[in-house]
KOLNU-111085 format. One line per field, with one value per residue (C-alpha): residue number from 1; x, y, z. Coordinates in nm, 3 decimals. Example, Ala and Ser with C-alpha at 12.3 -4.5 7.8 and 13.67 -1.06 7.14 Angstrom:
2
num 1_2
x 1.230_1.367
y -0.450_-0.106
z 0.780_0.714
//
This chain:
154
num 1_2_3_4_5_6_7_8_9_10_11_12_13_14_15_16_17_18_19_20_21_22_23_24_25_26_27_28_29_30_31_32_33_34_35_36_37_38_39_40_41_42_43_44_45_46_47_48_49_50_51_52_53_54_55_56_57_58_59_60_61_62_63_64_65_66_67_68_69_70_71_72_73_74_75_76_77_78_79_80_81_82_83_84_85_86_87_88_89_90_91_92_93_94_95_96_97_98_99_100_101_102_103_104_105_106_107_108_109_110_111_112_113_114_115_116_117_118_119_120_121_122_123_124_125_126_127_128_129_130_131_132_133_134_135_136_137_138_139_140_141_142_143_144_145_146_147_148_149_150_151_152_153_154
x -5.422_-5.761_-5.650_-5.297_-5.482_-5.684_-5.409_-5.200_-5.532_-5.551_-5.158_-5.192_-5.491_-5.284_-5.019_-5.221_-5.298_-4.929_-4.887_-5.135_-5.399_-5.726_-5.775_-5.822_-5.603_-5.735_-5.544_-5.621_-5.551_-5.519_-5.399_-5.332_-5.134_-5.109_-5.114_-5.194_-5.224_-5.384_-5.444_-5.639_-5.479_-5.734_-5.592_-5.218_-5.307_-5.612_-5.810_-6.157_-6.158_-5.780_-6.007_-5.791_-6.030_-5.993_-5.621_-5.543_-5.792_-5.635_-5.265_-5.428_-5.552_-5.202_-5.043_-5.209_-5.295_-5.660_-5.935_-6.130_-6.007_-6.236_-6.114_-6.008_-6.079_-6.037_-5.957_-6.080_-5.999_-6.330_-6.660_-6.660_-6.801_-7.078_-6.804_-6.590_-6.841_-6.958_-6.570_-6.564_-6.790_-6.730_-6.418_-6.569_-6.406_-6.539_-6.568_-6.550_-6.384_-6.417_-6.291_-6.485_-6.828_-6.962_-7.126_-6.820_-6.663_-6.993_-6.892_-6.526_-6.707_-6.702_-7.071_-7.203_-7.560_-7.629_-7.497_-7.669_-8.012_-7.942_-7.944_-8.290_-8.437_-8.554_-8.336_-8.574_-8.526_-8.115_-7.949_-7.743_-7.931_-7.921_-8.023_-8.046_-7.963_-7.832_-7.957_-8.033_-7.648_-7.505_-7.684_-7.431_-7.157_-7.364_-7.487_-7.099_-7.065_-7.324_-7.238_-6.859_-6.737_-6.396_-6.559_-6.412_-6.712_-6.674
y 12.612_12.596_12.185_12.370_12.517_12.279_11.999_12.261_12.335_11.930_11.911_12.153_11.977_11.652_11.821_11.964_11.615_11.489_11.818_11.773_11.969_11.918_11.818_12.109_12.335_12.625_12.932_13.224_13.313_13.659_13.714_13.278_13.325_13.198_13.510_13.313_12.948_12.837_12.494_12.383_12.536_12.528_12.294_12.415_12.801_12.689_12.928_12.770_13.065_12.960_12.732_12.724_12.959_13.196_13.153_13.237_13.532_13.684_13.618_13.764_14.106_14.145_14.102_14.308_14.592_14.585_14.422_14.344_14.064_14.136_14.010_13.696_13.308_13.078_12.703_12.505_12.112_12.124_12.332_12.628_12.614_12.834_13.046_13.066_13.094_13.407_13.536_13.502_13.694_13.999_13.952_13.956_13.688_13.655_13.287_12.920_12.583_12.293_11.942_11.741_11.803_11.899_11.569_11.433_11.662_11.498_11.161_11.219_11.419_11.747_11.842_12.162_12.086_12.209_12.597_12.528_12.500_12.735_12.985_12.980_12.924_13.264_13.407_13.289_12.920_12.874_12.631_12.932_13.159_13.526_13.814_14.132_14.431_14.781_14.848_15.263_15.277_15.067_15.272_15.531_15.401_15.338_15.733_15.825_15.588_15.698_16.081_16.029_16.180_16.008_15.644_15.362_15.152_14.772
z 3.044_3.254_3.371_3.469_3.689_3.850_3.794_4.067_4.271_4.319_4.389_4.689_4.833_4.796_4.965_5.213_5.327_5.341_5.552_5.808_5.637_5.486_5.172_4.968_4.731_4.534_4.256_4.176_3.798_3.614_3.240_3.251_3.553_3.891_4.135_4.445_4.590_4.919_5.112_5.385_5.637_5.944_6.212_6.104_6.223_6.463_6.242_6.133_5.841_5.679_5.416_5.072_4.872_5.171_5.210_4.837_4.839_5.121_4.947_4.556_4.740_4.933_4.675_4.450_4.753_4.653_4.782_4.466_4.254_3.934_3.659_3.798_3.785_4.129_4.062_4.355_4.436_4.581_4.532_4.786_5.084_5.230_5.388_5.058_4.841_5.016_5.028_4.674_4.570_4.832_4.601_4.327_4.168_3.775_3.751_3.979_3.831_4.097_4.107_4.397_4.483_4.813_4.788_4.760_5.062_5.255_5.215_5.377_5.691_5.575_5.549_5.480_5.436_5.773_5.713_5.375_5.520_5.813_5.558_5.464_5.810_5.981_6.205_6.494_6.400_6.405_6.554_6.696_6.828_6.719_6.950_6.828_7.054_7.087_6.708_6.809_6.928_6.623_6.381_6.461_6.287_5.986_5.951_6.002_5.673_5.510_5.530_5.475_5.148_5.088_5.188_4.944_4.824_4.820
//
């Protein structure tokens, strides 16, 4: 079943392409299932986030009306970016299968390797820089959390 999966990951990233999109296509799989599909939909919607990863996660939690999607398997045409990878496991997604590399994804201009090493620079030595203010005022919101009885964890 598992190169169903990716065989239909791959189709939607082909598809993608035909349809103006970029070339990627990811499922999301419970019980040997499809629950969700997403493509590349970032220049479509004008939305840098609509990756396919993020477009099927966002489809598997509406349609299951939970925001946790443990328990399930994503099949990606590529391996996730920085930004999906991150998504996916706030999702909590059980287990990655990938087609291209991001080596490959490098070679056709989409190169992560800068957010990559962003990562582990200091927050003083971004390309973006990152100024911290207001922290006393902010922390507000956080106590209010932190004391609330009927919070839902994630």
């Amino acid at each position: 079943m598992r190169n169903e999966f990716m065989k239909r990951a791959i189709e939607l990233s082909i598809e993608s392409v035909s349809g103006g999109g970029g070339p990627f296509g990811c499922v999301i799989v419970k019980d040997e299932k499809i629950v969700s599909e997403g493509s590349n939909k970032v220049t479509s919607n004008n939305d840098p986030t609509a990756h396919g990863e993020i477009v099927a996660i966002r489809e598997a939690c509406k349609k299951i009306n939970n925001f946790s999607l443990n328990g399930y398997e994503l099949y990606s045409s590529c391996e996730p970016c920085p930004m999906c990878l991150s998504a996916i496991y706030w999702a909590r997604i059980n287990k990655i299968y990938y087609a291209n590399t991001r080596i490959d994804a490098q070679k056709i201009d989409f190169d992560d390797s800068l957010i990559y090493s962003e990562f582990k620079k200091s927050i003083d030595k971004r390309k973006i820089p990152m100024i911290q203010m207001m922290r006393s005022e902010a922390l507000k919101a956080f106590e209010l959390w932190n004391k609330k009885i009927d919070k839902v964890k994630y």
